[in-house]
Structure formats: C-alpha cells, structure tokens
Phi, psi and omega in degrees: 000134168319146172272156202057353179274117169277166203270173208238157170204177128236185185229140165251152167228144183218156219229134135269134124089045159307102284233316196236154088345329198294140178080199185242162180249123154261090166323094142262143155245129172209164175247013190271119182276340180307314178234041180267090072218020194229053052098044158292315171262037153272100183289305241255358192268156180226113183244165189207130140284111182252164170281162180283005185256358151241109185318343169194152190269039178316107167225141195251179190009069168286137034069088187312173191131176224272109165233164172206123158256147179228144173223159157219157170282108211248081186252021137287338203038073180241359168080358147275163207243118173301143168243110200236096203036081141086325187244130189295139173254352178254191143232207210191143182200155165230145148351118190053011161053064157285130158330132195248115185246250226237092177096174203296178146295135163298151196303335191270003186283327207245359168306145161203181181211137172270103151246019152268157194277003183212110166240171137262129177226134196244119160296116154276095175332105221237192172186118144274306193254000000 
C-alpha cells in the first residue's frame, strides 16, 4: 500500500425475492445517514440501475468506513418507488434487512461497515401491494 492511500475495498450486494423481472433494481450506497435512504443530495452516494434480472451488484474501490443500501424495484421504469397514500406499490430492501413499521428505516439500522478489502450484503427484497 501506498503511504498515505486509503485502503480500498469492495461490496457485493445480491437481491432475494425479487418479485419480476420486470423494470430495474434501483441502488443506493452511501455513508451519508443525512441522505439515507433516497441519496438525492449526496454527491458522494453511488447509485445504479440494473436491469431486474440481476441478482448481484459490484462495487469497487469503496473507502472503509460506515454504508447503507436501499434499493427498489423500479418495474415500471419511471425512476422511481411508486406509491399508493403512502404505501409503496413496487419493491424495496435495505442493507441488513431491518425490520419495516411506519416508513423507511434509519441509516443505523441498515449500517454495516467495510473494514476489509471484500464485504457483502444480501438484500431482501419486499412487496406490500
């Protein structure tokens, strides 16, 4: 390692019980809890579009440190988590599969930390309507 290069690592992230094929699985990773779970004002969040038909994710030369993912099932492809009063109509997982009550989960529920050059996370997918 370089002197002063911080270390680097990656994450796999893989999807359970993905409901379609249909649409995209839409990724955020961040270390921000200030914009955890939809990392619209996170320059520093790193997001992806997959087609839904794929079960796992890679990202490389990640930073240790602190992360959370959210994903939805976009299976309209409107870039977005659809909604009906409130209650999601597509679906959705976060990082460590925290228990879900009334809105998203907090960034620490769904926290893990890379302090290795390889972690993982298996994401479970969710569906209300």
């Amino acid at each position: 390692m370089l002197i002063g290069a911080a270390p680097i690592a990656r994450l796999d992230v893989g999807f359970d019980a993905v409901r379609s094929n249909k649409g995209m699985l839409r990724i955020c990773l961040t270390g921000d809890p200030a914009n955890f779970p939809d990392c619209v004002d996170d320059t520093n969040a790193t997001t992806r579009s997959v087609s839904a038909d794929i079960r796992k994710v890679r990202f490389e030369g990640l930073p240790y440190g602190d992360y959370a993912v959210s994903v939805i099932h976009d299976e309209n492809g409107n870039a977005k988590l659809d909604t009906f009063a409130g209650i999601p109509r597509e679906g959705f997982g976060f990082s460590r599969n925290p228990p879900i009550r009334f809105g998203p989960p907090k960034f620490d529920a769904a926290r893990f930390s890379i302090k290795d050059d390889a972690e993982k996370q298996q994401v479970k997918m969710r569906y209300i309507l």
